[in-house]
LORO-927759 format. One record per residue: x, y, z of N, C-alpha, C in turn. Coordinates in steps of 0.2 Angstrom, whole numbers, padded with zeros to 4 digits, always signed. Example, Ala and Ser with C-alpha at 12.3 -4.5 7.8 and 13.67 -1.06 7.14 Angstrom:
+0066-0028+0039+0062-0022+0039+0066-0016+0039/+0064-0011+0035+0068-0005+0036+0064+0000+0039/
This chain:
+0004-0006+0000+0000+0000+0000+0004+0006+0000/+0002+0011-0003+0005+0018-0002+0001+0021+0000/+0006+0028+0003+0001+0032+0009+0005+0041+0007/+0000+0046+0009+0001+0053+0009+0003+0054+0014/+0008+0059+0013+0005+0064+0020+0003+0071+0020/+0001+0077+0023+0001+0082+0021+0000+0086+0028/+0006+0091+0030+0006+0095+0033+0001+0101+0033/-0001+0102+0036-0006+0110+0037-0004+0113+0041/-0003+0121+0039-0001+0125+0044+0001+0130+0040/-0001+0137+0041+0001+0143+0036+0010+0143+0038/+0012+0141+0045+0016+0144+0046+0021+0139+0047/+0020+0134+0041+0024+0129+0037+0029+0132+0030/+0023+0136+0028+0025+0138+0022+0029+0145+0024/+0034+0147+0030+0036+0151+0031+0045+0149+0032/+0049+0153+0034+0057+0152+0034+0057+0150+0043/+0051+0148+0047+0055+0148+0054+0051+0142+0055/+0046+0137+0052+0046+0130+0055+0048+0126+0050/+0049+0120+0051+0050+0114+0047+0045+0108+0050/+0044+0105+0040+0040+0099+0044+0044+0093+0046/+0045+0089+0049+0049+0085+0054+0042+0082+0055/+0038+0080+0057+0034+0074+0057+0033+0071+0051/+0034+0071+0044+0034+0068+0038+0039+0064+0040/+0046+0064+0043+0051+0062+0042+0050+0057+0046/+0046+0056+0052+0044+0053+0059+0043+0047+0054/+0035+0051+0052+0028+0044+0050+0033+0041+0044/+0036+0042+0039+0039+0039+0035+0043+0033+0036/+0046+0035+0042+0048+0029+0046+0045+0025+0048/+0038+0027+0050+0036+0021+0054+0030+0018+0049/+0030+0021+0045+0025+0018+0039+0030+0015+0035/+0034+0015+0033+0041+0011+0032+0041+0003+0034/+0041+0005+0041+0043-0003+0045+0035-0005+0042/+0030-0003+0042+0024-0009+0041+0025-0009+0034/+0028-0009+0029+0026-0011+0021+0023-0006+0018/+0024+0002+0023+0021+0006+0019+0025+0012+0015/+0024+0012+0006+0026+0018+0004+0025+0023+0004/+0030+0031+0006+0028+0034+0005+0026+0040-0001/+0021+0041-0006+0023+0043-0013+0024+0050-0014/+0018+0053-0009+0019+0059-0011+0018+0063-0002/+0022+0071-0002+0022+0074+0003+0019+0081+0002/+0017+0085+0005+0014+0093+0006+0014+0096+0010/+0014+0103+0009+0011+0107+0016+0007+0112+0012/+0002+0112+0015-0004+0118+0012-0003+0123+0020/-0007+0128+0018-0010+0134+0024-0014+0133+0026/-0016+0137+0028-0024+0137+0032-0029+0140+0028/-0030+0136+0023-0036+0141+0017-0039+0134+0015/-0046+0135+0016-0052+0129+0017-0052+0128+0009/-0051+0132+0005-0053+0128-0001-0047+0125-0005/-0041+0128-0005-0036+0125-0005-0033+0118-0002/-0033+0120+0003-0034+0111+0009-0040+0107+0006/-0045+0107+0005-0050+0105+0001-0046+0102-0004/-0045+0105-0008-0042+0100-0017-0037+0098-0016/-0031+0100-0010-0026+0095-0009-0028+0088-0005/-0033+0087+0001-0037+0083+0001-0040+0078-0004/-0042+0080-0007-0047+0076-0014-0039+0075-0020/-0036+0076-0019-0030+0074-0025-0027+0070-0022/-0026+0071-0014-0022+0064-0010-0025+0060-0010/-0030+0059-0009-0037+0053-0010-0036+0050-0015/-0036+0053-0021-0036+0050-0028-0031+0046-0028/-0026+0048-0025-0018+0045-0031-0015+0040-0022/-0019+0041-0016-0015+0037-0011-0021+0032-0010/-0017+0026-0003-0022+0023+0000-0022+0025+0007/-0020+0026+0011-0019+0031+0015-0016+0037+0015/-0021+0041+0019-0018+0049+0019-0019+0051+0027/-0012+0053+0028-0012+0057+0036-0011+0067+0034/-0014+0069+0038-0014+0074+0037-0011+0075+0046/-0006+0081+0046-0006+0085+0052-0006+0091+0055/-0009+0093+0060-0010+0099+0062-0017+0100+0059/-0017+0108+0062-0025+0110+0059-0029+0108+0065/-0029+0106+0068-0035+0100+0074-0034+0105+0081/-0033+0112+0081-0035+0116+0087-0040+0118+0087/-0041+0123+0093-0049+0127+0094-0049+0134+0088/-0043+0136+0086-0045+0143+0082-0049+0143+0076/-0051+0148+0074-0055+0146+0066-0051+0146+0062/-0044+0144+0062-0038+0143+0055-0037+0137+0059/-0040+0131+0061-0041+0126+0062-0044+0123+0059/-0043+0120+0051-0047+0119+0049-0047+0112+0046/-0042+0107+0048-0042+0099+0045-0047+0096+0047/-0052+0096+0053-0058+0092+0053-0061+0093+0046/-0065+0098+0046-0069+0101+0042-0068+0100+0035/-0064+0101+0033-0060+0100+0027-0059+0093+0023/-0057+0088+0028-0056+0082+0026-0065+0080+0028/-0069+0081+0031-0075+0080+0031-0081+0083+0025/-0079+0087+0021-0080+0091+0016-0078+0088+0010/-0072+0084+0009-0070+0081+0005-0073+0074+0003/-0074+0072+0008-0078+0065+0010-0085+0063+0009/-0089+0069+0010-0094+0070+0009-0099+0069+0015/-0095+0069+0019-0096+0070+0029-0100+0076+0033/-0102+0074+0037-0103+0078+0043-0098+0077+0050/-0099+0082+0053-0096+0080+0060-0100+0080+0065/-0098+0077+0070-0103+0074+0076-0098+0078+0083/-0101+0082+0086-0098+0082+0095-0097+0074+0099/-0093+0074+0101-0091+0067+0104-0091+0070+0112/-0097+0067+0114-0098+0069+0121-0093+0069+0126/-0089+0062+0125-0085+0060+0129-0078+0065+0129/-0076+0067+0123-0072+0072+0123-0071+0078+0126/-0079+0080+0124-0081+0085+0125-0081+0086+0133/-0083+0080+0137-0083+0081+0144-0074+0081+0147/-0070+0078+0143-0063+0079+0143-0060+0083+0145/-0061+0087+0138-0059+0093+0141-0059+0099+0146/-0066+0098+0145-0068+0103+0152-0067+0100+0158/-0065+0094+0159-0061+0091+0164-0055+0095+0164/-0050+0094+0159-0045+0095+0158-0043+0102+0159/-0048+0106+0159-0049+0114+0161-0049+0115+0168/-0054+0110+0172-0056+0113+0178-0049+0111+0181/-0049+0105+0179-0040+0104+0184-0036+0109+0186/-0035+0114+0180-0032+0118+0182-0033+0125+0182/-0041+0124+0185-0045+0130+0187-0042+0135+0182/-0045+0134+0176-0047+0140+0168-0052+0137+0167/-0057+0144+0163-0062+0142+0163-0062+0141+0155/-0067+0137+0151-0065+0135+0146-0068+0139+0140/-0065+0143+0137-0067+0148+0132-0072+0143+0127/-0076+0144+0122-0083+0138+0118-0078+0137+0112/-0072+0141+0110-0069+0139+0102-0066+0132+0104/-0066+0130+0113-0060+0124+0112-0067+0119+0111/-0074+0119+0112-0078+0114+0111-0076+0111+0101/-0072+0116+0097-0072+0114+0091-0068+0108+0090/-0065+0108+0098-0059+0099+0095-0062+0095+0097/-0068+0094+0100-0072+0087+0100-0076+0084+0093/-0076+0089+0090-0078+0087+0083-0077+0079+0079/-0080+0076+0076-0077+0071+0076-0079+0069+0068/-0075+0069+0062-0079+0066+0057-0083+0059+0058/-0091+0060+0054-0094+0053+0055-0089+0048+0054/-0093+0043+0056-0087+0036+0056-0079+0037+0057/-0075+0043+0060-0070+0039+0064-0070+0039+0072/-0066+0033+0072-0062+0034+0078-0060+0039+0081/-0061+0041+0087-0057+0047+0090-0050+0045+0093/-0044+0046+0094-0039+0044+0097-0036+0049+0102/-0034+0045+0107-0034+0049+0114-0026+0051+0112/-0028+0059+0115-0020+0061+0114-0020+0064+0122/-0016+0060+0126-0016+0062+0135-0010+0068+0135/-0007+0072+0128-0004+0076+0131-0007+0083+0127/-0010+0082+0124-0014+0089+0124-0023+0089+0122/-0025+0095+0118-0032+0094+0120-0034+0091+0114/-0032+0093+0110-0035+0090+0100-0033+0083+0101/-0038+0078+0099-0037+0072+0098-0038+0071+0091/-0034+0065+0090-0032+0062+0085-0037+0057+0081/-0039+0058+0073-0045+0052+0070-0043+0049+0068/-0044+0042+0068-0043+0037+0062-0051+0033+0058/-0049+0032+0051-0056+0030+0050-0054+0027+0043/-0058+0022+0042-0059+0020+0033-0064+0023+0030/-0064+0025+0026-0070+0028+0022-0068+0026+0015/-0077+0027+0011-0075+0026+0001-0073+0034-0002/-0070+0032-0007-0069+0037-0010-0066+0038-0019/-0074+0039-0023-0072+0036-0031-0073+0027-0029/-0076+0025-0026-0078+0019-0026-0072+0014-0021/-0068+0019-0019-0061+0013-0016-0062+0014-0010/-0058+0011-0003-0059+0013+0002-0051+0015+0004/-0053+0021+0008-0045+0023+0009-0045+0023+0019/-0039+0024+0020-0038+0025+0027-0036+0032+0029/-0039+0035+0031-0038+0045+0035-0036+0044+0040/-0031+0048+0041-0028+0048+0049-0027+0055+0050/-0030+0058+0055-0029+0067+0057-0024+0064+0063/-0019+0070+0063-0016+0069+0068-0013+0076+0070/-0015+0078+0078-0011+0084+0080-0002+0087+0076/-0003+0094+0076+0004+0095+0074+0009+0095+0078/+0010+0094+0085+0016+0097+0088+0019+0088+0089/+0026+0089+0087+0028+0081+0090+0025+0079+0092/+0030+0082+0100+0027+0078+0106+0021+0076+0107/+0017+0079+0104+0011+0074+0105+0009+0069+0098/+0011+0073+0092+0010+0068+0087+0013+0060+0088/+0020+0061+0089+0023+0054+0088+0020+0048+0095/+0018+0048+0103+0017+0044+0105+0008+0043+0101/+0008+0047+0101-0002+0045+0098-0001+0039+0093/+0005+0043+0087+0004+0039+0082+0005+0031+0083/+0011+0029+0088+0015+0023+0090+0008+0021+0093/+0006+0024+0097+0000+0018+0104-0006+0018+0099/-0008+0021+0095-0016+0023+0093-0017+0019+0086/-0012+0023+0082-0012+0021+0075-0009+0014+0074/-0004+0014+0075-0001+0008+0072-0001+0000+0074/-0005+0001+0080-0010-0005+0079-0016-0008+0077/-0018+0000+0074-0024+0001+0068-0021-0002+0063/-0016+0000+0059-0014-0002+0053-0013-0006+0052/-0009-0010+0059-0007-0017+0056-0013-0024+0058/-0017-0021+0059-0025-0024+0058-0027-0024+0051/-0026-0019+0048-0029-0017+0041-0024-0018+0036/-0017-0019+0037-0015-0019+0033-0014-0026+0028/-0013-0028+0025-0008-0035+0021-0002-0034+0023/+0002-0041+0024+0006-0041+0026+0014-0039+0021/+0018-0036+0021+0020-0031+0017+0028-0029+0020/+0033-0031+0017+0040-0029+0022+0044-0025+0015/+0047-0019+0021+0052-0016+0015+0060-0016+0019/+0066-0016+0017+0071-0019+0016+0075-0013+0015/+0079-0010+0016+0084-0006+0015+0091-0006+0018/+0096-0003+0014+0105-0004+0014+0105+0003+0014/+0112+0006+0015+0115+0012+0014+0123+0011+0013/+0124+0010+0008+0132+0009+0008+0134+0017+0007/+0140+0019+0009+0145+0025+0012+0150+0026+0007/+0149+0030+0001+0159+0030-0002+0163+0034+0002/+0169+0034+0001+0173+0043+0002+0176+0043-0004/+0177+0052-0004+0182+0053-0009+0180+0052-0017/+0174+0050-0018+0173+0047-0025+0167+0051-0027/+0170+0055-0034+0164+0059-0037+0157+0055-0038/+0151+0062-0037+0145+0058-0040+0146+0056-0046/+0149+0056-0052+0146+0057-0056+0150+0051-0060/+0157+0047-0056+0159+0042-0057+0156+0036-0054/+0153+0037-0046+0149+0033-0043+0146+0029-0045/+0140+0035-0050+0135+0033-0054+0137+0029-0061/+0143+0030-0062+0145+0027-0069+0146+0020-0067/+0150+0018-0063+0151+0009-0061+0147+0007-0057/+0141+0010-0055+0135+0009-0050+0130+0005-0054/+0129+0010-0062+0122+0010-0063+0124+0002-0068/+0127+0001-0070+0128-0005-0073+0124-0012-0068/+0127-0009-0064+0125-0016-0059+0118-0016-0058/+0116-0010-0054+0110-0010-0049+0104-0008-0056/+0105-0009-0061+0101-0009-0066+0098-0016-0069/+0103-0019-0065+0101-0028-0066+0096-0030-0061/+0095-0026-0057+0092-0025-0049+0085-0023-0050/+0080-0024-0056+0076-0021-0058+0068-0022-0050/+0068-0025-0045+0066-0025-0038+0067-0020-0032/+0075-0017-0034+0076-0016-0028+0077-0006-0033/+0075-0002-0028+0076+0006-0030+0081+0008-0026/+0085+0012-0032+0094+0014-0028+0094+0020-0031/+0095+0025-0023+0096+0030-0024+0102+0032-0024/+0105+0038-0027+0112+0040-0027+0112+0050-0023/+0114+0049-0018+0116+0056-0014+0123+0057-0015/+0124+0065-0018+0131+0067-0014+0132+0072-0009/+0136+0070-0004+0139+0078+0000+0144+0080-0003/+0149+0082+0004+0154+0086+0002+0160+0077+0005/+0164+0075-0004+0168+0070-0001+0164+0062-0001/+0158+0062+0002+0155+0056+0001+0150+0054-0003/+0147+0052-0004+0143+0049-0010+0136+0042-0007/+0132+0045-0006+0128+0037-0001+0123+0032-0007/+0123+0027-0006+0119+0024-0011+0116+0018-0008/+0108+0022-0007+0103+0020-0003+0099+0014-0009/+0099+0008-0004+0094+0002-0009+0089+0001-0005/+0081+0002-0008+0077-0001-0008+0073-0005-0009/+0070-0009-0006+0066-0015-0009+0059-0016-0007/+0055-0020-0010+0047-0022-0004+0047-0028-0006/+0044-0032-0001+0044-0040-0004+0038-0044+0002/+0035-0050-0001+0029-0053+0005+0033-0056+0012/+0040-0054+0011+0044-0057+0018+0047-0053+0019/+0050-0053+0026+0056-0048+0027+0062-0052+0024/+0064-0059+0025+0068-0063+0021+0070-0063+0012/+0063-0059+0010+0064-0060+0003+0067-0054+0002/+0065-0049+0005+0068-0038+0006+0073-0040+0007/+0074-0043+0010+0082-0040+0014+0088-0044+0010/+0086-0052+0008+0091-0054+0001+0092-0050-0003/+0087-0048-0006+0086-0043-0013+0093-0037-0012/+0094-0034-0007+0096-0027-0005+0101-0032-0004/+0103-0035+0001+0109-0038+0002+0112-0042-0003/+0111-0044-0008+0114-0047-0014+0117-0038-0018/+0112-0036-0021+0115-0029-0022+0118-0027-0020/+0119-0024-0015+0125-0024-0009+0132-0024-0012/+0131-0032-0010+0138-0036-0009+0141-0032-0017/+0136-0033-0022+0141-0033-0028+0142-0024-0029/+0140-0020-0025+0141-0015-0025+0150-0013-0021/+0147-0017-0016+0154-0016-0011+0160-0021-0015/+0158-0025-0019+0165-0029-0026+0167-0024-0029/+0163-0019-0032+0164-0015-0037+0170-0008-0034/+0165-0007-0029+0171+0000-0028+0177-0002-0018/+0176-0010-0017+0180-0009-0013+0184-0005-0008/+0187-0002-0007+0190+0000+0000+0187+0009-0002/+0185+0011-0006+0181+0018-0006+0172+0016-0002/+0172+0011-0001+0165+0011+0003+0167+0008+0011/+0166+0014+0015+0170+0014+0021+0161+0013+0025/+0156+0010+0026+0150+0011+0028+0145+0004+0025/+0143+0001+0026+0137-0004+0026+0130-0002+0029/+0130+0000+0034+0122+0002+0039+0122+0011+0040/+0126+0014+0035+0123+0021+0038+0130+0024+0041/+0134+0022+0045+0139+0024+0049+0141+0031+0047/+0143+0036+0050+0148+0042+0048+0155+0041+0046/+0158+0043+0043+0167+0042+0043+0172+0042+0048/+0168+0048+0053+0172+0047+0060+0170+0042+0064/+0166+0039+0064+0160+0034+0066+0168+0027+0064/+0167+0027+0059+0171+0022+0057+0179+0023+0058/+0182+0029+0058+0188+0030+0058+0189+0026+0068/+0186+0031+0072+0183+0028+0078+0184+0019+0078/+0180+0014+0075+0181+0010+0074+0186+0006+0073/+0191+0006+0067+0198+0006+0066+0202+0008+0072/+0203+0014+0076+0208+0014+0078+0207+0010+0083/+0201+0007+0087+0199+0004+0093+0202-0002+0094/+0200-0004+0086+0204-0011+0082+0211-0011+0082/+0213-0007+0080+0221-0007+0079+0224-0004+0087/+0220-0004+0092+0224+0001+0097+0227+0007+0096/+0226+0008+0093+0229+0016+0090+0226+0022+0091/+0232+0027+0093+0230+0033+0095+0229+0039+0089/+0227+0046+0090+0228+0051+0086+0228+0056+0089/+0232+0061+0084+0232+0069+0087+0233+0072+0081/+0230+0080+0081+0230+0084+0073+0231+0090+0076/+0236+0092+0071+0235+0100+0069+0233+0102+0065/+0229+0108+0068+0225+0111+0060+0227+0119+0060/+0227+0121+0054+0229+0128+0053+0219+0128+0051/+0220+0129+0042+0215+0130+0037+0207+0128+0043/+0208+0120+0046+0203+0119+0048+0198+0119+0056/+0204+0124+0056+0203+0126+0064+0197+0123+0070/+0201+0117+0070+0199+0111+0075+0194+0109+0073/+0191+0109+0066+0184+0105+0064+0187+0098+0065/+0193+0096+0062+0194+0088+0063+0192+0086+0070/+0196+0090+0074+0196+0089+0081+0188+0086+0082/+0185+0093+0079+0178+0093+0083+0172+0084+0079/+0175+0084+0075+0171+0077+0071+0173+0070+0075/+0181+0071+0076+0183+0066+0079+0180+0066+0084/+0181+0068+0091+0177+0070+0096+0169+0069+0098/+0167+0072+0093+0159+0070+0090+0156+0063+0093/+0161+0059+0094+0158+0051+0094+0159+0050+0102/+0154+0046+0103+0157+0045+0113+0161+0040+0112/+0165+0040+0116+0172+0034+0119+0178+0036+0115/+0177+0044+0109+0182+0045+0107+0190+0046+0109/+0188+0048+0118+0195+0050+0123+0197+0041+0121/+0196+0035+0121+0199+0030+0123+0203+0028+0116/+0203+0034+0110+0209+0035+0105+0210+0040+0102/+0208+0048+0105+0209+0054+0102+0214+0055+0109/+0219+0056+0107+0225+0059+0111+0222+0068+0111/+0224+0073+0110+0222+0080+0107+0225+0083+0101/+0227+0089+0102+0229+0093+0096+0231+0098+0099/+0230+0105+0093+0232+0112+0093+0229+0114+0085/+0225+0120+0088+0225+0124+0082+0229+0129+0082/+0233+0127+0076+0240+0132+0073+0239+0136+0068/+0237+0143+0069+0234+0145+0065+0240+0151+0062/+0243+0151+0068+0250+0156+0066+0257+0153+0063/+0263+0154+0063+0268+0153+0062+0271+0151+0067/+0272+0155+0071+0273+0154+0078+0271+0149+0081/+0266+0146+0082+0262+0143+0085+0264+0133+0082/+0264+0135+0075+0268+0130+0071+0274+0127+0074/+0278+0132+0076+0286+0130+0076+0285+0127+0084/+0280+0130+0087+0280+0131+0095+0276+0123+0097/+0270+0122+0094+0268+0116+0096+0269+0109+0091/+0273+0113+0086+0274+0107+0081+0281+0103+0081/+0284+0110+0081+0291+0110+0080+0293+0112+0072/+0289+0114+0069+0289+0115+0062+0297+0120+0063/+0303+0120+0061+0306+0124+0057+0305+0130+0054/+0306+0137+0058+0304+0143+0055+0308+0146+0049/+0313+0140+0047+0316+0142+0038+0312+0138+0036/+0309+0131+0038+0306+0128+0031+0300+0132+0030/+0297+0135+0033+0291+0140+0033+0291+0143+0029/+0296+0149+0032+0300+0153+0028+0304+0151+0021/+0304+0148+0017+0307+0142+0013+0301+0139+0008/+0296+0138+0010+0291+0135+0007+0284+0138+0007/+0283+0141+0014+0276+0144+0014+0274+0141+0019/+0268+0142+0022+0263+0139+0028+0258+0135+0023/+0258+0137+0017+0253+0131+0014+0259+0128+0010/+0262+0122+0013+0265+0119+0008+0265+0111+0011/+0268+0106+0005+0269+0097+0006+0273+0100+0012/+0280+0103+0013+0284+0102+0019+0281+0104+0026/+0279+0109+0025+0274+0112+0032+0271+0107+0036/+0266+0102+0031+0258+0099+0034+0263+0093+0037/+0270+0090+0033+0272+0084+0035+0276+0088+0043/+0278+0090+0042+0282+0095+0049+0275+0095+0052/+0271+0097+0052+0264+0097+0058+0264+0091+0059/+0262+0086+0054+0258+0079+0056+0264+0074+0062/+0272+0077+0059+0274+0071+0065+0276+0077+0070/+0277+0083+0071+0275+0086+0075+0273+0086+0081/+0266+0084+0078+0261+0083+0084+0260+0077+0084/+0264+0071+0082+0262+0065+0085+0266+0066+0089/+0274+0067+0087+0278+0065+0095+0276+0072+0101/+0272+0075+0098+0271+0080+0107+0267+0077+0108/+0261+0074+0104+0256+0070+0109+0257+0063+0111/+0264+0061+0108+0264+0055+0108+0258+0050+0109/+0258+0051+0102+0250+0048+0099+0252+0042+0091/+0250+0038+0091+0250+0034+0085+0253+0035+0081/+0247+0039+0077+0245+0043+0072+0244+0050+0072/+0248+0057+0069+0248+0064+0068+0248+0065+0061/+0241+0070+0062+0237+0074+0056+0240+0081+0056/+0243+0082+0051+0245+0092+0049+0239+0092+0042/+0236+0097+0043+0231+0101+0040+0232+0108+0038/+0234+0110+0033+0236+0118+0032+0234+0120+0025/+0230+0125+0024+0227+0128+0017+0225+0133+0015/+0222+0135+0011+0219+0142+0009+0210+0139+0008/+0208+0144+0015+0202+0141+0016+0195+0146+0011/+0198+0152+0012+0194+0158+0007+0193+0162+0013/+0186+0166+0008+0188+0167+0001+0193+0172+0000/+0199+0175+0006+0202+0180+0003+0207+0173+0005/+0216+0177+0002+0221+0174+0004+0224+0169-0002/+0220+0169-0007+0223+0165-0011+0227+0170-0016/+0232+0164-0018+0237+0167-0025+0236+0164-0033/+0241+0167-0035+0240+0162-0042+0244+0156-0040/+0249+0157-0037+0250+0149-0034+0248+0145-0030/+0247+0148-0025+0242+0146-0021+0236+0147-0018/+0230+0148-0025+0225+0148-0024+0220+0144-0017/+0212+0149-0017+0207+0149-0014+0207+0139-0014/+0206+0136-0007+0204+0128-0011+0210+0124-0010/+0216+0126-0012+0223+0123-0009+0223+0119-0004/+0223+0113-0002+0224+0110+0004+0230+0106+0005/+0233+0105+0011+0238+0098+0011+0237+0095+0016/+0235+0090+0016+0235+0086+0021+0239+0079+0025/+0244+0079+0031+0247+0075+0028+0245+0070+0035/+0248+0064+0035+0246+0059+0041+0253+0055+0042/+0254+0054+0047+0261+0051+0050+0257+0046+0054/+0264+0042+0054+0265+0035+0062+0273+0036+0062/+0273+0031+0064+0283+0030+0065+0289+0028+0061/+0282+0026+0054+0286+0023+0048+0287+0028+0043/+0280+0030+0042+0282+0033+0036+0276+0042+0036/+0278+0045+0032+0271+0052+0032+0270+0050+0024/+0264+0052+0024+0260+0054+0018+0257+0060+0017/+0257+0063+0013+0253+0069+0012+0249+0070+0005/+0242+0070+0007+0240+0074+0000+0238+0082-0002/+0239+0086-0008+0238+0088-0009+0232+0087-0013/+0227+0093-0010+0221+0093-0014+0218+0100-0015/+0213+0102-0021+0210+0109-0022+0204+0109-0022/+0200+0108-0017+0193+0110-0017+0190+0112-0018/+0184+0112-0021+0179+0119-0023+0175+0122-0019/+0171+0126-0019+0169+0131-0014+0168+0136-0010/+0164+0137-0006+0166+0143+0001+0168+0138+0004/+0170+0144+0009+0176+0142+0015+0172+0136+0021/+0166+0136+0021+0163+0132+0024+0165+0124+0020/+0163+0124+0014+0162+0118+0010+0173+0116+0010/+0175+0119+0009+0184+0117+0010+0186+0116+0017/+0183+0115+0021+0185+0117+0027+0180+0108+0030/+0177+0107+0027+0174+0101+0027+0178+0094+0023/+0176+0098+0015+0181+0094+0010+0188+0092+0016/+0193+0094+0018+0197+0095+0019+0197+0090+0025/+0194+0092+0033+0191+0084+0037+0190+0079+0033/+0186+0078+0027+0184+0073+0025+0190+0068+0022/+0192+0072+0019+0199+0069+0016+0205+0064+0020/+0205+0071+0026+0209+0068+0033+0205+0061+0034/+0197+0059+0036+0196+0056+0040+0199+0050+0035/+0199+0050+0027+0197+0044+0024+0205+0042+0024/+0208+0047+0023+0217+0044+0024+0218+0042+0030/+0216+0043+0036+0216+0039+0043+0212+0031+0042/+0208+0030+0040+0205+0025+0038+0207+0020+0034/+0209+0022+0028+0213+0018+0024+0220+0015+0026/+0225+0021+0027+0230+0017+0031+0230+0011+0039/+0222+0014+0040+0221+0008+0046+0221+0000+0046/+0218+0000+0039+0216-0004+0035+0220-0010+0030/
């Protein structure tokens, strides 16, 4: 089955809320075998809500709508999806005596706009919502001849998400056919979209069950598999055979199977190998630090660092040589290898990361342009450094640049 959802609220359509409960129900209509096809947000305008109601009808089999279900008169999802249905609504006594409970409690006395949420469209279920006043409906009804499943549901989380768990989803999984979907997320690094896609799509076009999406960030590439099948056993082979030939295909640039981060995974590695690390960063002024860190238990293999943003600072916490500086630049291969074993032996750490670039957008030269990174990594045998030019603002370089670090720390773990 496939299912709608639609956000109501004028003040969706604005730059200061986001809808986040599409992203909730998606998931959990997910785990039951449900797809999701199409998403909305309308305002508070009755006729408009009207034909987005009647269009979701047409083309879904379930439709949840949220918010709308207050006492104001720009509360208008009851009415609306009962308008579309070709419904009435009924006062639900029980409700209705609810709230004025829920008033006296706390001795207010009850304004008459809030009797508008006991309203209940004919034939549904009311659904008890114990942390505010708007209760929640579920209900089957015909529409064009089919029968579809309505679900209203208050707007704010905290109250939509437990409603939906206790109320709804043992409604659905009453009504539904039995129905499993299956998903993977394998992780690249370092490997353009646009190559991704080219030794990807051969494969996963053989795959004509299973739906593969392709994401890029900045540095990594995700290639999301999904499938639907009458067993969870039959989903989860499908994706998992894809998978595997995915991970043959591009080998140690897929640093993730189930979703992981790179630091997540760098983390991982050094756990395994006992191994420590410490960084200096000029360009990236302790964002590695701060990614590494990001993860709990990272003290049991992140030694520290220093952001070296000066010269001084270089020669002071690194030991970098103020001729090779002076000699080569603060952006150069000798600088970033002078950082990386620098600060391994001051932190006497494993592994030492020197990071040093032109992050933007002022400072760049013609030789040393905007994007210029070097990144090098050390142990006790050997340093490596790469040189890389990234594109973009200085946010997006400054990221490239962690991302690069983490995958170099990873590979050589490896």
């Amino acid at each position: 089955m496939n299912a709608e959802i639609i956000a109501v609220g004028s003040e969706m359509l604005t730059p200061y809320r986001q809808d986040t409960n599409s992203l909730f129900l998606t998931k959990q209509l997910n785990d039951l075998g449900v797809e999701v096809v199409f998403k909305g947000v309308v305002g508070d305008h009755r006729e408009r809500l009207v034909e987005c109601i009647r269009q979701a009808l047409s083309r879904a089999e379930i439709l949840i709508c949220t918010g709308g279900l207050g006492p104001t008169v720009d509360d208008l999802t009851r009415e609306c999806v009962a308008e579309a249905l070709g419904l009435g609504l009924r006062a639900d006594p029980d409700i209705l005596a609810a709230l004025y409970a829920r008033f006296a409690t706390r001795r207010i006395q009850m304004s008459p706009n809030n009797a508008r949420q006991a309203d209940i469209i004919e034939g549904a279920e009311a659904l008890r919502n114990p942390r505010g006043t708007a209760p929640g409906q579920f209900m089957t009804a015909q529409y064009d001849g089919e029968r579809k499943i309505v679900i209203l549901l208050p707007g704010p989380p905290w109250e939509l998400e437990p409603l939906f768990q206790t109320e709804c989803i043992p409604r659905l999984k009453a009504l539904l056919p039995p129905r499993f979907i299956a998903v993977r997320e394998l992780k690249l690094a370092m490997v353009p979209e646009s190559q991704a896609d080219l030794r990807a799509a051969p494969i996963y076009k053989r795959y004509t069950e299973v739906q593969t999406t392709i994401l890029a960030g900045f540095g990594e590439v995700q290639l999301h598999l999904r499938t639907e099948a009458d067993t969870e056993e039959e989903a989860q082979t499908r994706v998992d055979r894809l998978a595997s030939e995915l991970e043959d295909e591009f080998e140690e640039s897929v640093f993730s199977t189930a979703g992981e981060s790179l630091e997540k995974i760098v983390g991982y590695y050094l756990q395994m190998r006992d191994a420590t690390i410490s960084v200096a960063e000029s360009c990236t002024g302790g964002y590695l630090a701060q990614r590494i860190t990001s993860i709990s238990g990272s003290s049991r293999y992140f030694v520290g660092g220093a952001v070296v943003y000066s010269n001084d600072l270089k020669s002071q916490f690194c030991n970098v040589p103020p001729l090779l500086i002076a000699e080569h630049g603060a952006v150069s291969k000798q600088v970033a290898t002078a950082m990386a074993e620098g600060i391994r032996k001051r932190c006497r750490s494993t592994l030492g990361v020197g990071i040093t670039g032109v992050a933007g957008p002022t400072g760049g030269t013609d030789e040393k342009p905007v994007g210029l990174v070097y990144i090098a990594l050390a142990d006790n045998l050997k340093t490596e450094v790469s040189e890389r030019r990234f594109p973009g603002d200085r946010e997006r370089i400054r990221h490239w640049a962690t991302q690069q670090a983490l995958d170099m720390i990873r590979r050589r773990l490896i």
